[in-house]
C-alpha positions in Angstrom: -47.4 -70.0 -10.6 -50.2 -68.3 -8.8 -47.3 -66.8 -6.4 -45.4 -65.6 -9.2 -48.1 -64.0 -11.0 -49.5 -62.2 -7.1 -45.8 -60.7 -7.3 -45.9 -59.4 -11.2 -49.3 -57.2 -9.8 -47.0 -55.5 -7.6 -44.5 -54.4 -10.2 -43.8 -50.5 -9.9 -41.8 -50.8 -13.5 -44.0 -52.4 -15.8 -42.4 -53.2 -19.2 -43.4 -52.4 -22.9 -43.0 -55.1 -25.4 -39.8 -54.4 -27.5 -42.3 -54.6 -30.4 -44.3 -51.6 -29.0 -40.9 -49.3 -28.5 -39.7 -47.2 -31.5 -35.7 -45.6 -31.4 -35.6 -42.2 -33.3 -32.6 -40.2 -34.3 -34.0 -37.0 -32.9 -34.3 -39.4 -29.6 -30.3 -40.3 -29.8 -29.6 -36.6 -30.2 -31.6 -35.8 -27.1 -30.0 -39.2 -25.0 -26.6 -37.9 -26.0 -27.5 -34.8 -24.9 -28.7 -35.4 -21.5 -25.8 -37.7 -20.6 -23.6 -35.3 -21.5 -25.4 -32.5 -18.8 -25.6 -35.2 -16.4 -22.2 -36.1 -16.0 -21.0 -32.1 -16.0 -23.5 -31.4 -13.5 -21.9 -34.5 -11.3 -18.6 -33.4 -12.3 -19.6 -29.4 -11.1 -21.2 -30.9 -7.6 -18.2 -33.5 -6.8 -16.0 -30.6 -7.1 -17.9 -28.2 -4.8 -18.8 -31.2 -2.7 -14.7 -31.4 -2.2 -14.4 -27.5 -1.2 -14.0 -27.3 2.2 -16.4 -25.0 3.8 -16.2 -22.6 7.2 -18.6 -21.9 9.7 -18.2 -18.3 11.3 -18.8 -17.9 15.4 -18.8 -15.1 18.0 -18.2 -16.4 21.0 -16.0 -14.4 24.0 -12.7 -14.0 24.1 -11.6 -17.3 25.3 -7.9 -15.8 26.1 -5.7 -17.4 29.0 -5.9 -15.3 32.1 -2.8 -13.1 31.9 -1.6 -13.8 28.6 0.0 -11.5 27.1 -0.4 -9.4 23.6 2.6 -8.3 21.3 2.7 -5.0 19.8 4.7 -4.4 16.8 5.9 -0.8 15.5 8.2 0.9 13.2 7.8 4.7 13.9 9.9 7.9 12.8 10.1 10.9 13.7 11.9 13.6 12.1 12.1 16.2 15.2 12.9 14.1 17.9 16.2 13.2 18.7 17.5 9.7 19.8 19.3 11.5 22.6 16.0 11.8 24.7 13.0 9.7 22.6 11.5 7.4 25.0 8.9 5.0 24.8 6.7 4.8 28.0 3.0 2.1 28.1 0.4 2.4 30.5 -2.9 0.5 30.6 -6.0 0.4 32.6 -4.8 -1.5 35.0 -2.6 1.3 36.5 0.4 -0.2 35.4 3.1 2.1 34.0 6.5 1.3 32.6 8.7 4.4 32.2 11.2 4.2 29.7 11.3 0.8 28.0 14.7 -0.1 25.9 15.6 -4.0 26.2 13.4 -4.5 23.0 13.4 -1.4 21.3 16.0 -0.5 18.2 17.0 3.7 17.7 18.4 4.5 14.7 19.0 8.3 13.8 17.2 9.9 11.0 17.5 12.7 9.2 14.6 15.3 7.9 13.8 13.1 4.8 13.9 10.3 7.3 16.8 8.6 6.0 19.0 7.0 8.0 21.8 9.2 9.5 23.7 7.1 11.7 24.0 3.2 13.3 20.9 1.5 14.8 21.8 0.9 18.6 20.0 -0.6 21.8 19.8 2.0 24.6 21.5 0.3 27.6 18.5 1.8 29.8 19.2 3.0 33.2 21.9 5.4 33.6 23.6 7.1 36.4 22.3 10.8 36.5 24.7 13.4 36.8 24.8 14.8 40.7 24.3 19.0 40.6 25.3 21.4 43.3 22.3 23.1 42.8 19.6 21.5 41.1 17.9 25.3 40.7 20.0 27.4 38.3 22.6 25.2 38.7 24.6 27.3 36.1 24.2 30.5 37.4 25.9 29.3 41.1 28.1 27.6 39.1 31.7 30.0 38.3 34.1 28.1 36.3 35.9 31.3 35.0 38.2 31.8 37.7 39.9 28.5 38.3 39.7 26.9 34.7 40.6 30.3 33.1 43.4 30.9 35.3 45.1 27.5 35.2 45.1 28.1 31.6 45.7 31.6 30.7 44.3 33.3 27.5 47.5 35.0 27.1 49.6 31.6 27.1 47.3 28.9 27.3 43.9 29.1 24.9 43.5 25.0 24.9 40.5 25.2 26.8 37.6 27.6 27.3 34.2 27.3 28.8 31.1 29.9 27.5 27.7 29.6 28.1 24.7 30.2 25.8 21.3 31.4 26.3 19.3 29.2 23.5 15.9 31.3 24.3 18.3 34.2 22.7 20.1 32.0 20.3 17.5 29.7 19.2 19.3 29.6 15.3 22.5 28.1 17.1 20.9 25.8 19.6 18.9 24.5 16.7 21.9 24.3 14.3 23.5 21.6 16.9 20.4 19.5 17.8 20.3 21.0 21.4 16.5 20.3 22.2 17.1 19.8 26.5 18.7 22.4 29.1 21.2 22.2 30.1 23.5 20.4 27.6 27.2 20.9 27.6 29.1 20.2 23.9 32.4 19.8 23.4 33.8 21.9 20.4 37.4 21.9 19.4 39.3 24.5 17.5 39.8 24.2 14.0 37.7 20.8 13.6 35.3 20.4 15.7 34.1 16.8 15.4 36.3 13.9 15.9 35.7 10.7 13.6 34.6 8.1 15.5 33.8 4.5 13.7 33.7 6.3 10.6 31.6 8.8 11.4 31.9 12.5 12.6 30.4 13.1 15.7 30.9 15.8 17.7 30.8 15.4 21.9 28.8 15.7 24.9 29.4 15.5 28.1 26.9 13.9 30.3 28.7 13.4 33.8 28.4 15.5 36.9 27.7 18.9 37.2 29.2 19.8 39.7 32.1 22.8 39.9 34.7 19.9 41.0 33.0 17.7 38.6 33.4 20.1 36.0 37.0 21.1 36.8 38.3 17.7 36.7 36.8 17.0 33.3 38.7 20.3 32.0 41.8 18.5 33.0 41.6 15.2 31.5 40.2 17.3 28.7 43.6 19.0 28.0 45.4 16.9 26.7 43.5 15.8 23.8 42.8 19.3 22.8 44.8 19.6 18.8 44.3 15.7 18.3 41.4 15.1 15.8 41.6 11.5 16.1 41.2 11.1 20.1 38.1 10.6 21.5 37.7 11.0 25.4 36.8 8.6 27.7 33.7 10.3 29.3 32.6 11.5 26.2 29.2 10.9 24.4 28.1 10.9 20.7 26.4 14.1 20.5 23.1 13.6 18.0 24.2 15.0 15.3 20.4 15.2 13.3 17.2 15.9 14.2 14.9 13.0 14.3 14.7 8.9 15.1 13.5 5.8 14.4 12.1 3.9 16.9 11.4 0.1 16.3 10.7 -2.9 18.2 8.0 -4.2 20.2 6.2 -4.7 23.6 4.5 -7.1 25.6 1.3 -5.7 27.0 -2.0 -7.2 29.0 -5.1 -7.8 26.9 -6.8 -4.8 28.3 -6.7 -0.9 26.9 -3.2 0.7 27.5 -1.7 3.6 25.7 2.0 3.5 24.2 3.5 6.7 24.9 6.1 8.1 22.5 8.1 11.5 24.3 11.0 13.5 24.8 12.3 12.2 28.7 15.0 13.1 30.7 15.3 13.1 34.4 17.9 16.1 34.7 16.8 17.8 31.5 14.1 20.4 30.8 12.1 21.0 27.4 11.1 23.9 25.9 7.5 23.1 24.5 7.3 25.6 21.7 10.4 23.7 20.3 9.2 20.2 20.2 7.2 18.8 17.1 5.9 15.6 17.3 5.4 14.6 13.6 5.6 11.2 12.9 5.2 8.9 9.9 4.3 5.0 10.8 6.1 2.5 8.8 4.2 -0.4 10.7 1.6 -0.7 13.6 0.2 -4.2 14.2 -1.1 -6.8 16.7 0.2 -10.0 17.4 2.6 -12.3 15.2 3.1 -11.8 11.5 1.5 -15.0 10.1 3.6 -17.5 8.3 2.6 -18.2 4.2 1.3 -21.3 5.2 -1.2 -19.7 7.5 -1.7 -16.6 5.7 -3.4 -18.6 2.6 -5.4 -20.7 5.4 -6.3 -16.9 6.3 -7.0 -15.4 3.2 -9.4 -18.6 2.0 -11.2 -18.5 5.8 -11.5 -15.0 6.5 -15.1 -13.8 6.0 -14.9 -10.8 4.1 -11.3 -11.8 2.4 -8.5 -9.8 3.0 -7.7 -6.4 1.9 -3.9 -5.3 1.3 -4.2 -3.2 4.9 -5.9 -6.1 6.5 -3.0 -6.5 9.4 -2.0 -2.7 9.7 -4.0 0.3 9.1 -1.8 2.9 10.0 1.5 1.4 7.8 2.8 4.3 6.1 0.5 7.1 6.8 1.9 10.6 8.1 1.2 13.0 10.7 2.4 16.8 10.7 2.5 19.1 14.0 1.3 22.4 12.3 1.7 24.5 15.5 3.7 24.1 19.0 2.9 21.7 21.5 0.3 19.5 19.1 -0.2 16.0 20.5 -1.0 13.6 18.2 -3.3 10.7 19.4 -4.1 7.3 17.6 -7.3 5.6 19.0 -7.6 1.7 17.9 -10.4 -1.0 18.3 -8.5 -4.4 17.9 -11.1 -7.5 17.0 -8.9 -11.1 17.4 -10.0 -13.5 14.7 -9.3 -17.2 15.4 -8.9 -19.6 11.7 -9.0 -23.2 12.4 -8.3 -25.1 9.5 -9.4 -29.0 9.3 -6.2 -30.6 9.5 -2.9 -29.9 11.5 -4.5 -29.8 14.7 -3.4 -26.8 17.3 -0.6 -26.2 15.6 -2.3 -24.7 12.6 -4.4 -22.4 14.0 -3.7 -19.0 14.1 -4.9 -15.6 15.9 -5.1 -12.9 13.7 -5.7 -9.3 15.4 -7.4 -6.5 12.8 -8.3 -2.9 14.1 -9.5 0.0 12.9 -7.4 3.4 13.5 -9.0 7.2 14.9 -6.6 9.5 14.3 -6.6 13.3 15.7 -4.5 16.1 16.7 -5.0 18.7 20.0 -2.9 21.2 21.7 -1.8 20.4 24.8 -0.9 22.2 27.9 1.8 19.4 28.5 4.8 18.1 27.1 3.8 17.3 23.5 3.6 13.5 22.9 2.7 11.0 20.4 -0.1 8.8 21.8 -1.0 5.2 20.5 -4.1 4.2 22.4 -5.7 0.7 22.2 -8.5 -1.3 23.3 -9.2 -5.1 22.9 -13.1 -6.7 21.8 -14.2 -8.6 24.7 -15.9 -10.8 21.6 -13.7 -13.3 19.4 -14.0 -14.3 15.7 -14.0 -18.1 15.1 -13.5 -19.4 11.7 -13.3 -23.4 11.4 -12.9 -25.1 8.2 -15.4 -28.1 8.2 -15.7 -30.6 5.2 -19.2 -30.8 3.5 -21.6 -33.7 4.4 -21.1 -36.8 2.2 -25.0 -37.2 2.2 -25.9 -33.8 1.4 -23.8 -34.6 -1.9 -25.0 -37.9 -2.5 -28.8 -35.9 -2.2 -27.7 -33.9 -4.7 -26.6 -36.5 -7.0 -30.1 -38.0 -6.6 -31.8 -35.2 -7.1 -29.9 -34.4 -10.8 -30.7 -38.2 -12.0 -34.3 -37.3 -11.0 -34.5 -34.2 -12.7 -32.7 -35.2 -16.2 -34.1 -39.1 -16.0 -36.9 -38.1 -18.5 -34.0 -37.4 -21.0 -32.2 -40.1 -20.1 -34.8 -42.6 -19.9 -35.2 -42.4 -23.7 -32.2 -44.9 -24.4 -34.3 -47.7 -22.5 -37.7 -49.0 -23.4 -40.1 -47.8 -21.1 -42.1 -45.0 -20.6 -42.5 -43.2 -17.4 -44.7 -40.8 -16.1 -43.2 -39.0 -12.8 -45.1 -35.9 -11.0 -42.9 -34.0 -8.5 -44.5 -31.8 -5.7 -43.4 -28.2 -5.6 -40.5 -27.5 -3.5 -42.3 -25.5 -0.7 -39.9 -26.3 2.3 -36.0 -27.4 1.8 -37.2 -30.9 4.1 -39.7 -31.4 1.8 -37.4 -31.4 -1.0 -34.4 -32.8 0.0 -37.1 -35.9 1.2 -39.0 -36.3 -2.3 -35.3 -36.0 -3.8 -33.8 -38.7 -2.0 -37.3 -41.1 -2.5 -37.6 -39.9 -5.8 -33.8 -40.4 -6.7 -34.1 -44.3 -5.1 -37.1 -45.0 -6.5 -35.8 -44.1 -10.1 -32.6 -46.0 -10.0 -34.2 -48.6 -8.9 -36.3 -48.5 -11.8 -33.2 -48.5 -13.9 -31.7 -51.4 -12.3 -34.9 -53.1 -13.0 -35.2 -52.1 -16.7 -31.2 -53.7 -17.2 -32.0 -57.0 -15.4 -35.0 -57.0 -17.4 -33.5 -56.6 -20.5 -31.0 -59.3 -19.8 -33.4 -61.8 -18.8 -34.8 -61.1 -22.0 -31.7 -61.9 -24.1 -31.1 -64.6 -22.3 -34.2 -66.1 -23.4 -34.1 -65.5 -27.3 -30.3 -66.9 -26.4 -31.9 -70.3 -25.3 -34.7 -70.6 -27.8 -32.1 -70.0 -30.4 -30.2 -73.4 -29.3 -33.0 -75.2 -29.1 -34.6 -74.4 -32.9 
């Protein structure tokens, strides 16, 4: 007995006779009350206790040595004609690629940019035409005597040749979509288009010029002068509206490069005055379009959310050439941002490349050009989803029982007096929460078992009377 009553002394929860306690009504309103806060403030921290959170690093671009970046673009431009629009890249490294067409789509367009024709591939290198004289090659060059004599003007007008001077007859040049010297058409009398796929097109002719190049083409030519329907051999589509659509993409080095858009031909000249260079950009963006399933893992990750141009800032904005020879330059910082969500591994992660765009227009002394310049952050975004602590929530939980037990403590019969330090440091607090919290269930479980032990009791006395 003298054990038993050494261990009552140490009692943290002393009891109150049932006879001392007193339950009110105002008492039940407040119990109900407090159980009620209680279990929505548990319910309010379980659920944000289940939101998955993301921690945000800058760390340097951990790229694969040589790995390559693809650029994505949908560009049109009304004054530039499919026959000579080229797409050349560059990049710091010194590397230059003239001319790329293997993943690039032209489709003619008209002044309202609307499409004017079929979307082809451009089968890339081409033979160039051999010249007798690459200098004036025309002026050398007399076709009047032996094409105009083997077909007469007096009994034979199937074929005539005639040269024109497009400095002096710009309106005319214009009117056919003749934007390179020297060009050679082919126009027939009385129609002079032929319907090819379903299409009129006129002709061009784009082999050799050279005087027995020239006269053997007259020859073959012959015979399908007065037939509509007959489309020659050697013959070319001749572009028959002003402007193209160049989509595709490219695979570039992650270092700064340029893509170059330009009028090119290797056996052609250009008169700067008439090229314009106005462009409107249907879609500009880094890397691969992201899938739904990882666009939502983006847009819940991202730091700053995503607005509706997060992936292309340039999409559907237009440039003008007011004057001759402007070049129009696009200057872009590109940032790569890494999401890493929690589950799914590798596989789920995705790279997602933002930039910001500086636009401008100069005159150049140069063959005007359409310039899309880029550079690549040496620093990477890193956004990993990462699930909440379990014991920061069960802290929590604590905490709420400690700070509502006064309330709650009501329904039992004890009274308890509690003082709580002020929470100067988050340590300090988190600590006193977690004691306090244990100590106070504690004192609950205590109150239960002592209440039972109790009822017990008046249980047994009550068989024995």
């Amino acid at each position: 007995m003298g054990v038993k009553s050494r261990m009552k002394s140490i009692d943290f929860y002393k009891k109150l006779p049932t006879d001392l306690t007193e339950s009110t009504l105002t008492g039940s309103f407040i119990s109900i009350i407090a159980a009620t806060l209680m279990g929505l403030l548990l319910v309010l921290e379980l659920a944000s206790f289940m939101r998955v959170q993301s921690a945000m690093q800058l760390v340097v671009d951990s790229s694969p040595q040589n790995e390559l970046l693809k650029i994505t673009f949908n560009i049109s431009f009304p004054a530039l004609s499919c026959e000579f629009a080229t797409l050349d890249v560059s990049d710091a490294l010194g590397k230059k690629r003239m001319n790329l067409t293997k993943t690039i789509r032209k489709t003619p367009v008209d002044i309202n940019l609307e499409s004017a024709g079929t979307t082809y591939v451009d089968p890339g290198i081409k033979q160039q035409p051999k010249y007798d004289d690459e200098d004036k090659w025309w002026d050398h060059l007399d076709l009047t005597q032996p094409i105009h004599e083997k077909y007469p003007e007096s009994t034979d007008r199937r074929i005539r040749f005639a040269k024109i001077d497009c400095t002096a007859e710009v309106d005319l040049c214009r009117s056919n979509f003749i934007t390179a010297f020297p060009s050679i058409r082919v126009f027939r009398r009385a129609h002079d288009d032929i319907y090819i796929n379903g299409q009129h097109e006129h002709e061009a002719y784009t082999g050799d010029r050279t005087k027995d190049a020239l006269v053997a083409f007259a020859d073959t030519l012959v015979p399908s002068a007065g037939q509509p329907y007959l489309k020659h051999g050697d013959l070319a589509a001749a572009p028959k509206t002003s402007g193209c659509n160049l989509a595709g993409f490219v695979l570039v080095k992650k270092v700064p490069g340029t893509l170059h858009f330009t009028p090119r031909s290797e056996h052609h000249s250009f008169d700067h005055n008439w090229m314009n260079m106005s462009h409107t950009v249907n879609s500009f963006y880094f890397g691969a379009m992201p899938s739904p399933t990882k666009y939502h893992a983006l847009k819940k990750l991202h730091p700053l959310g995503l607005n509706s141009d997060w992936l292309d800032k340039l999409k559907g904005q237009q440039f003008f050439s007011t004057s001759p020879q402007h070049t129009h330059e696009h200057y872009m910082q590109v940032v790569r941002t890494t999401i890493q969500p929690l589950h799914g591994g590798k596989a789920s992660s995705y790279d997602a490349y933002e930039y910001n765009a500086h636009s401008h227009t100069y005159i150049s002394d140069h063959q005007p050009t359409a310039k899309f310049s880029y550079d690549l952050a040496a620093m990477q975004v890193v956004v990993r989803e990462q699930p909440r602590p379990w014991y920061k929530f069960l802290t929590k939980s604590l905490l709420l029982l400690v700070l509502l037990l006064p309330l709650l403590l009501l329904l039992l019969p004890q009274v308890v007096v509690r003082e709580q330090p002020r929470p100067w440091y988050k340590f300090l607090t988190t600590t006193c929460a977690v004691i306090g919290g244990v100590f106070t269930v504690a004192g609950i479980l205590d109150s239960m078992l002592y209440a039972g032990i109790n009822m017990r009791k008046k249980l047994e006395l009550g068989k024995q009377g």
